[in-house]
C-alpha positions in Angstrom: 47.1 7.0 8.9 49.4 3.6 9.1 49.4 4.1 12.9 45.3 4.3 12.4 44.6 1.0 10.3 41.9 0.6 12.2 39.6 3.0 10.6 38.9 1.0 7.3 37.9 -2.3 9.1 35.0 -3.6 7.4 34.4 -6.3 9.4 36.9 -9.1 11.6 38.5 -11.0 8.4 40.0 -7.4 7.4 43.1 -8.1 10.4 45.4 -10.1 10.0 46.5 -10.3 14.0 44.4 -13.6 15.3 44.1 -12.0 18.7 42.6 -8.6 17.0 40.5 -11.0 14.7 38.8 -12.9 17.5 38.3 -9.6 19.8 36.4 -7.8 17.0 34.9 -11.0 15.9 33.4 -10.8 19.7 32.3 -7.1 19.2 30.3 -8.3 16.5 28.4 -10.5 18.0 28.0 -8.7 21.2 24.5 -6.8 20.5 23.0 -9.7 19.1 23.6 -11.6 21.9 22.5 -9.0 24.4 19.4 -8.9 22.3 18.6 -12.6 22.3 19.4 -13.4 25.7 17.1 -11.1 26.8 14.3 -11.9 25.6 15.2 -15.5 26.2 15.2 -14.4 29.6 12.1 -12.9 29.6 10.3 -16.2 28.6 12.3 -18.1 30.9 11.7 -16.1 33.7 7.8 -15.9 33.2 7.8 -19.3 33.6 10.0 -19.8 36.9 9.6 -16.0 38.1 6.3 -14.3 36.6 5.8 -12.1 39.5 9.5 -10.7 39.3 8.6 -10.4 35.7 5.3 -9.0 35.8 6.5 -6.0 38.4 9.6 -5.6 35.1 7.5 -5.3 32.8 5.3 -2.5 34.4 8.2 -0.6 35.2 9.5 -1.3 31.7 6.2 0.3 30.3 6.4 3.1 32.6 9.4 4.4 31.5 8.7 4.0 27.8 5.6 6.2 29.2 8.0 9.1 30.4 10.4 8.3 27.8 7.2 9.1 25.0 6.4 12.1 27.0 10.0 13.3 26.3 10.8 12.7 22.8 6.9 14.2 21.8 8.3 17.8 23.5 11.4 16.9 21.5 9.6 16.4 18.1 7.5 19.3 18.8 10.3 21.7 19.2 12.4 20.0 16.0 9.3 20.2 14.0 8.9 24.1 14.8 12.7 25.1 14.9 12.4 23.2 11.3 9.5 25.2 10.3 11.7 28.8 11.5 14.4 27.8 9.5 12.5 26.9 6.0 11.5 30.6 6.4 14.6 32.6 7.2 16.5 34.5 4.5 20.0 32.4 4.7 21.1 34.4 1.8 20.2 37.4 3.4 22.2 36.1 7.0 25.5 34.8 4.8 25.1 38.2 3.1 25.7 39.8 6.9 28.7 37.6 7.8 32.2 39.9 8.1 35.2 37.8 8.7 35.4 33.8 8.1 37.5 31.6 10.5 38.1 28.9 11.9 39.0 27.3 8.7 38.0 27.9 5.5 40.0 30.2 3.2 37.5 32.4 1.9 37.1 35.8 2.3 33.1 35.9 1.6 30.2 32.9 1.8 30.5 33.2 -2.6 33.9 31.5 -2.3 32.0 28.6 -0.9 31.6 25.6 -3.7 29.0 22.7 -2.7 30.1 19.6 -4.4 26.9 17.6 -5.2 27.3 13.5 -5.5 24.2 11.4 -6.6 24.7 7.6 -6.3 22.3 5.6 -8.6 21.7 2.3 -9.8 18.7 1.4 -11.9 16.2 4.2 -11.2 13.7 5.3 -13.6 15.0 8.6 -15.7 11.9 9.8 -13.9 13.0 9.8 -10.3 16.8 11.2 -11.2 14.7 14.3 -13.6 12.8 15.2 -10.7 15.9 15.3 -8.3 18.1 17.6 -10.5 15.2 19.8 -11.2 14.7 20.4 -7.6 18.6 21.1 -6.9 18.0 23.4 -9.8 15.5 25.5 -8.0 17.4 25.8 -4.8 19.3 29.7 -4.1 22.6 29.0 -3.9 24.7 30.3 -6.9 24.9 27.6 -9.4 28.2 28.7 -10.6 29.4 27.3 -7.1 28.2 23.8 -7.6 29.9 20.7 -8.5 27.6 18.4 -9.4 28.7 14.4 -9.7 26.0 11.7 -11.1 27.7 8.7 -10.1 27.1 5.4 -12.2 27.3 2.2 -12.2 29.4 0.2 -14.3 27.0 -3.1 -13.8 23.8 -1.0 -14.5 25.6 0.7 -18.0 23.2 -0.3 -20.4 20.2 1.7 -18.5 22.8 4.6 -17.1 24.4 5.6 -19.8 20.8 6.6 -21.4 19.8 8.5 -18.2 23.2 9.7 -18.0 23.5 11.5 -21.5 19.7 12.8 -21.1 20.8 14.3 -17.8 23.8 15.7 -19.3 21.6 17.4 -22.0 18.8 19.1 -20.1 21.1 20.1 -17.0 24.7 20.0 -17.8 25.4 23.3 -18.4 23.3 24.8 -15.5 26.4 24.4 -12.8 30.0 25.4 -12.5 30.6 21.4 -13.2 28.9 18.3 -14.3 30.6 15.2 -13.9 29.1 11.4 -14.9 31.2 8.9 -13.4 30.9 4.8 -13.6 32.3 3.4 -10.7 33.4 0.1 -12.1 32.3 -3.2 -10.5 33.7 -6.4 -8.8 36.9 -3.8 -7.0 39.2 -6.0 -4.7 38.1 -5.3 -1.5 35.0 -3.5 -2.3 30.9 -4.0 -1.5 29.3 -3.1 -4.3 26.6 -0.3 -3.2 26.2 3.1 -1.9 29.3 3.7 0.0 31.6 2.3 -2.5 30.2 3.9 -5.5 30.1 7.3 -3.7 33.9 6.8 -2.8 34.7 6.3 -6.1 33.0 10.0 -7.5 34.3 11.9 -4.7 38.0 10.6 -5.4 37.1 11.1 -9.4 35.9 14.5 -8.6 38.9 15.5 -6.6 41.4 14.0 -9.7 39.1 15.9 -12.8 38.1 18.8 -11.0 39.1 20.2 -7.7 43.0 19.4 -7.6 43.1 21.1 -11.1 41.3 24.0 -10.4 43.1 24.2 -7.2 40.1 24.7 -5.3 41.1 24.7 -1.4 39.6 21.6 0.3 38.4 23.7 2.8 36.1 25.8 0.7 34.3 22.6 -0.2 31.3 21.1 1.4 30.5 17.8 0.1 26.9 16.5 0.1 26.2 12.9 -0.3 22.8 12.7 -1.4 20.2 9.9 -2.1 19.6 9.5 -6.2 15.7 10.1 -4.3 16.5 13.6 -2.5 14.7 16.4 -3.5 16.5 19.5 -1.7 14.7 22.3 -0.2 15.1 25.9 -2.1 17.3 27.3 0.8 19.2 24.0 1.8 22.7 24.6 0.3 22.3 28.6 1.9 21.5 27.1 5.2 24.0 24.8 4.9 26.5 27.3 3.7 25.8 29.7 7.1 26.3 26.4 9.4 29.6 25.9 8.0 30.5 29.7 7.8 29.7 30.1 11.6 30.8 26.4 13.3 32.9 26.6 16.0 35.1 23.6 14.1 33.8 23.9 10.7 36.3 21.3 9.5 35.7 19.0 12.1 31.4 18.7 12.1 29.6 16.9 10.3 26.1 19.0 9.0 22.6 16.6 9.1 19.5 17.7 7.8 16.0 16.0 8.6 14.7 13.4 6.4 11.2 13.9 5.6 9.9 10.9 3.4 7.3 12.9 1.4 7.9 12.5 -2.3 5.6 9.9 -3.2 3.4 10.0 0.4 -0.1 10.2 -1.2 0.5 6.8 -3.3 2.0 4.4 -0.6 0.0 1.7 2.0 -0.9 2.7 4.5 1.8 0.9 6.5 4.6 2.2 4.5 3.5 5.6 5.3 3.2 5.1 9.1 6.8 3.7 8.6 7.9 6.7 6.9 6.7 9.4 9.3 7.8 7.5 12.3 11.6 7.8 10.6 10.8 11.4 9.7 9.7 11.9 13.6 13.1 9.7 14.8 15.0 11.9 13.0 13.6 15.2 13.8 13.8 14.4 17.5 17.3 13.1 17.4 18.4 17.0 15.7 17.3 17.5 19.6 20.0 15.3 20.8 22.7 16.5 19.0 25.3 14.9 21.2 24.0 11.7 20.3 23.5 12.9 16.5 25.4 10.6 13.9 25.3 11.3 10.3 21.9 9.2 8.4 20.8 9.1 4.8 21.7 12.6 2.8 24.3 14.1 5.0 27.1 17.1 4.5 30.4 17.6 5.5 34.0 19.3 4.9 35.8 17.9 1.4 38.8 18.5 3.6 38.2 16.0 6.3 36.8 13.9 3.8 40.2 13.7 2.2 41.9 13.3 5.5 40.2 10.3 6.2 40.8 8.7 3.1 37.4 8.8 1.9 33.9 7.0 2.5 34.9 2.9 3.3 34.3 1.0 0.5 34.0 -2.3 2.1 31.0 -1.5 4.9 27.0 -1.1 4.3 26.0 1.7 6.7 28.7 4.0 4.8 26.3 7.0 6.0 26.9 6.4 9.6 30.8 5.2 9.1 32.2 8.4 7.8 31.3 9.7 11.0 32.9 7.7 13.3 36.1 7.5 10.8 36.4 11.1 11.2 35.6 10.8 15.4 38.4 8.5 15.3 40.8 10.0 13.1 40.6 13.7 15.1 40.4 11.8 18.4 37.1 12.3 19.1 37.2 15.9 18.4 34.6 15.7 15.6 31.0 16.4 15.7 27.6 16.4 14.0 25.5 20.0 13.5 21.9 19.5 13.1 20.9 21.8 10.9 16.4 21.9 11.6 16.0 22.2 7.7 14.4 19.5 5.4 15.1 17.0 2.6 12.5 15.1 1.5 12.9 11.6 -0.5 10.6 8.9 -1.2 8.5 6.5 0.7 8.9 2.7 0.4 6.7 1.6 -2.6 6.3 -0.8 -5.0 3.6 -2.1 -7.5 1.8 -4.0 -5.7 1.0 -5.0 -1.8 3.2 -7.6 -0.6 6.3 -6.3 -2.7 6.0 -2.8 -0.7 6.0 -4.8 2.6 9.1 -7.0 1.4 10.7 -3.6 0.4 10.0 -1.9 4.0 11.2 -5.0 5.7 14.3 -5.2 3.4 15.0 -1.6 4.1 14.7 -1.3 7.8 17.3 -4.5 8.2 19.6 -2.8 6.1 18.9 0.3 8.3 19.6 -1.6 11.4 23.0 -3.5 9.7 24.5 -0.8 11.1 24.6 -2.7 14.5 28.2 -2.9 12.8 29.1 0.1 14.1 29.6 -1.2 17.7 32.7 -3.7 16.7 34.1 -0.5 15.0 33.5 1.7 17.8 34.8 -0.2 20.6 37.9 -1.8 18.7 38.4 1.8 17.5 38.2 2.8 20.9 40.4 0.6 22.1 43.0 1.4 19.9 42.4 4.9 20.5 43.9 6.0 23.9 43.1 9.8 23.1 40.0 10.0 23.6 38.8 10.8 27.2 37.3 7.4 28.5 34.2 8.4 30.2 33.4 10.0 26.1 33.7 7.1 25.0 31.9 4.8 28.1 28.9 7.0 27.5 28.9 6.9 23.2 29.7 3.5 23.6 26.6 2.4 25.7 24.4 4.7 23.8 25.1 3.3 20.6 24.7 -0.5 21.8 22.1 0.1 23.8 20.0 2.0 20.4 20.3 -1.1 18.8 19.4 -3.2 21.2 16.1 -1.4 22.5 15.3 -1.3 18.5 15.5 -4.8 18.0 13.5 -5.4 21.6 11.6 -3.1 23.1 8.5 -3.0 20.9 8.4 -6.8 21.6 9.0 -6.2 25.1 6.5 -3.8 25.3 3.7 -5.4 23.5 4.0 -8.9 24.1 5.5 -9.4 27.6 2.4 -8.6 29.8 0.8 -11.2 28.5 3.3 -14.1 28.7 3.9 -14.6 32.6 -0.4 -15.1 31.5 0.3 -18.1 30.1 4.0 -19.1 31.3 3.4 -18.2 35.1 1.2 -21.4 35.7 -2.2 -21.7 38.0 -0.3 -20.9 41.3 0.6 -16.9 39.6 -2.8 -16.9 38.2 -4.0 -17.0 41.4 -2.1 -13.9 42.4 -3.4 -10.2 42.6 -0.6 -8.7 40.2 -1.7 -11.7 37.6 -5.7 -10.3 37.9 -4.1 -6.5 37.5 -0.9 -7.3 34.9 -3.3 -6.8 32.1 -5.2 -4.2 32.9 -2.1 -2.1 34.4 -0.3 -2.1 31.1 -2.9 -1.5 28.7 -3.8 1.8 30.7 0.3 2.5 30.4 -0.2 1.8 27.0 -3.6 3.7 26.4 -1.8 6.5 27.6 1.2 6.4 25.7 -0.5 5.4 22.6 -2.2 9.1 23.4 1.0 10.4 22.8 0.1 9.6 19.0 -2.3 12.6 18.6 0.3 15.0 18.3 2.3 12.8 16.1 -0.9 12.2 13.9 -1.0 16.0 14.0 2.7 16.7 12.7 2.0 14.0 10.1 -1.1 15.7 8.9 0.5 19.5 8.5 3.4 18.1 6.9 1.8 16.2 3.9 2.3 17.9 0.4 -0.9 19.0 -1.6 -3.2 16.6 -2.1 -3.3 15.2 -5.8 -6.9 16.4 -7.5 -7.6 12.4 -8.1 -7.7 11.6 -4.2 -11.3 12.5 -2.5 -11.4 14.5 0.9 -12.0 10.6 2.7 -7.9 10.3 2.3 -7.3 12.4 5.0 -9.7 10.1 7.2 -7.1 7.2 6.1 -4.1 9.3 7.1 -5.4 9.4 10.7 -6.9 5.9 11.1 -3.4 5.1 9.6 -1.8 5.4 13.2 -3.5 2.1 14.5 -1.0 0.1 12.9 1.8 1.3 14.9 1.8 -1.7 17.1 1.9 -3.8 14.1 4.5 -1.9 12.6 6.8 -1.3 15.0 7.0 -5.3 15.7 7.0 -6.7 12.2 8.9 -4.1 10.5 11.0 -2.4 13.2 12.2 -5.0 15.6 11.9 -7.9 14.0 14.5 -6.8 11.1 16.7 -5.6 13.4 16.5 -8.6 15.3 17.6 -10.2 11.4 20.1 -8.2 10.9 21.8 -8.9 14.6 21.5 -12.2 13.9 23.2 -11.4 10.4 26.9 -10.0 12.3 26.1 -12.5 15.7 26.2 -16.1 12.6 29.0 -13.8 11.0 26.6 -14.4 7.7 27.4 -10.4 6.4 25.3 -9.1 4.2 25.6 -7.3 0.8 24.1 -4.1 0.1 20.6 -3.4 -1.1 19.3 -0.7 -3.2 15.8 0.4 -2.3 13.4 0.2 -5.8 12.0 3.6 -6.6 8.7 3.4 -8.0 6.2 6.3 -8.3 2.8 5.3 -9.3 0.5 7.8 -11.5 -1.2 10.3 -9.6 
């Protein structure tokens, strides 16, 4: 690990070589700057160029067009693959499995344990009751489960109650149960998901595992949201992905996040945020070169150890373990989608404007992980392993995500009009100014048409409908979908425009915990 230091850089302070410093201190600012100049550009150039623009921006449009066309076959085949696999016996499949390789040291899938960690700070005893009852439901043997609620040492007063009560009613339901209180102000630490998680896993691995003498192999770790409510045959499916990986050690295991929980009692904009996540996510299991671990993810405890753990100095912790590990094994590391849900909640608060705060909040800590692209090309600098046209193409991929999230919806929305107004009365004079207009609304009629089946998908996955709702809900499900525009400028773009801005003014940010709130149905 010493010759890999780079792998727990949190951000440029964390070296001490000046020349290191100032090259990652570049990398940080380079997406933001990409970003910015752009659409800099694009206002610049409608005034001194607005025909060269207008002809962009119609090209732009078109391939966002195509590009629509492509994910929707995408989504449709994640959402039905999904669907196949909430159905099949995987009980029945690990049941048929003959000899393990390729890494664990098990003779059968029931010498498997799944090791459980739940980060929380400050939620309701509500939310965290409803979470462990729906891990209890799930198939997999209990008596193979070690289960971690990991505390906060600055939220004692409130944990310790949900804590105990937890203890009480589900305790003695698993092979282990472990409270731990991950203690605050650590040198070197952000306080927040990543850190807190860190600390369990490592408590886990001193209490538990190393005196059982479990074999870190035979371990798959899930790092779960304090939200997630686990499918019944999630920890089987997961169990048969493992069992049959090529690398079972070296792959990471993602399941889709479906943001369902509490679906019926959001805004209307928080729930068109929420499915378009769901839809990101379920397309991307399509991709799964591309795939990076998001949100509740699993993986091997063994290459968790190797590592050194989750990094307790970053934000996006989620997405770090993944490239730690891609590092670490010279790029010989991998993520599995595995087409099989986990549902958590929906941004909500008590009233209104708090909700919209809360989405905005959320999505630009979402997008902090921009961060990523200092640590992958530093990483990959360092890192003369790993083939270089690997790393050319993950490398443009990942800046160019987070550019295209922080622009394109502004782009795509906003710049047909502006050579409009910016071009001057010698362009408005021009044929393409007369047609600009009327050219990319028809694009965009048509690829807003792409929303039907995406309004469809939305629709068949909503849980029952509480009693207390009348049949006109569903009418506001569907007439939901017009705010996309609005949505994906004000509370897509925009915040990760903010939280560019956050890494390009080196003003980092700390970590914030989404509120859970469920109203009364």
């Amino acid at each position: 690990m010493q010759d890999k230091y780079y792998l727990k850089i949190g951000r440029a302070s964390d070296l001490a070589d000046k020349k290191e410093r100032r090259l990652y201190r570049f990398f940080e600012m380079l997406v933001g700057l990409i970003s910015f100049l752009i659409l800099i550009s694009a206002v610049f150039f409608s005034f001194k160029l607005p025909v060269g623009v207008a002809f962009f921006i119609i090209i732009y449009d078109t391939y966002w067009l195509f590009r629509t066309v492509y994910f929707s076959f995408h989504l449709k085949y994640g959402y039905d693959q999904m669907k196949k696999n909430e159905k099949e016996d995987w009980i029945a499949k690990l049941e048929s499995l003959k000899d393990i390789k390729n890494g664990p040291k098990a003779n059968s899938w029931k010498d498997i344990y799944h090791l459980v960690v739940f980060p929380t700070y400050k939620e309701p005893l509500e939310i965290v009751e409803q979470t462990f009852q729906h891990l209890l439901k799930t198939d997999y043997p209990k008596d193979k489960m070690i289960v971690v609620l990991a505390c906060e040492e600055a939220d004692k007063e409130n944990a310790q109650i949900i804590s105990q009560k937890i203890q009480e009613q589900f305790g003695d339901e698993f092979f282990k149960f472990l409270v731990t209180w991950h203690p605050r102000g650590l040198p070197g630490e952000i306080a927040g998901h990543g850190s807190n998680d860190a600390w369990a896993t490592k408590k886990a691995k001193e209490l538990i595992i190393d005196p059982l003498n479990i074999p870190y192999e035979n371990i798959i770790i899930s790092s779960l949201d304090i939200d997630s409510w686990v499918y019944p045959k999630y920890f089987s499916c997961l169990s048969y992905y493992y069992l049959t990986a090529e690398k079972p050690l070296r792959t990471s295991y993602q399941p889709i996040p479906l943001y369902l929980n509490n679906i019926w009692q959001t805004p209307s904009i928080s729930r068109v945020f929420a499915f378009s996540s769901t839809f990101w996510h379920t397309m991307n299991q399509e991709r799964p070169e591309r795939l990076v671990t998001f949100s509740s993810h699993a993986m091997s405890f063994k290459a968790l150890v190797d590592v050194g753990f989750k990094q307790a100095n970053v934000i996006s912790d989620d997405s770090r373990i993944f490239w730690q590990c891609f590092f670490y094994y010279d790029g010989d590391y991998r993520v599995q989608p595995l087409y099989y849900p986990i549902s958590m909640d929906a941004n909500c608060d008590k009233n209104l404007l708090t909700t919209l705060k809360n989405i905005y909040k959320q999505q630009k800590r979402w997008a902090y992980g921009v961060g990523e692209v200092p640590y992958f090309l530093f990483a990959g600098i360092k890192n003369k392993k790993i083939d270089w046209k690997k790393k050319l193409a993950l490398g443009f991929d990942l800046i160019e995500g987070h550019v295209s999230w922080g622009i394109s919806s502004i782009l795509i929305f906003l710049l047909g009009w502006l050579p409009l107004y910016l071009g001057g009365p010698e362009f408005s004079q021009t044929l393409i100014s007369y047609n600009l207009p009327k050219i990319t609304s028809y694009i965009l009629t048509i690829a807003m048409g792409g929303l039907v089946g995406s309004v469809y998908v939305s629709m068949i996955l909503l849980p029952p409908k509480p009693i207390n709702y009348g049949r006109f809900k569903y009418v506001f499900m569907i007439l939901q979908w017009v705010l996309i525009p609005f949505v994906m400028i004000f509370f897509s773009a925009l915040p990760a425009l903010h939280a560019q801005w956050h890494w390009l003014t080196g003003k980092y940010m700390g970590f914030w915990v989404t509120p859970k709130v469920r109203k009364n149905q």
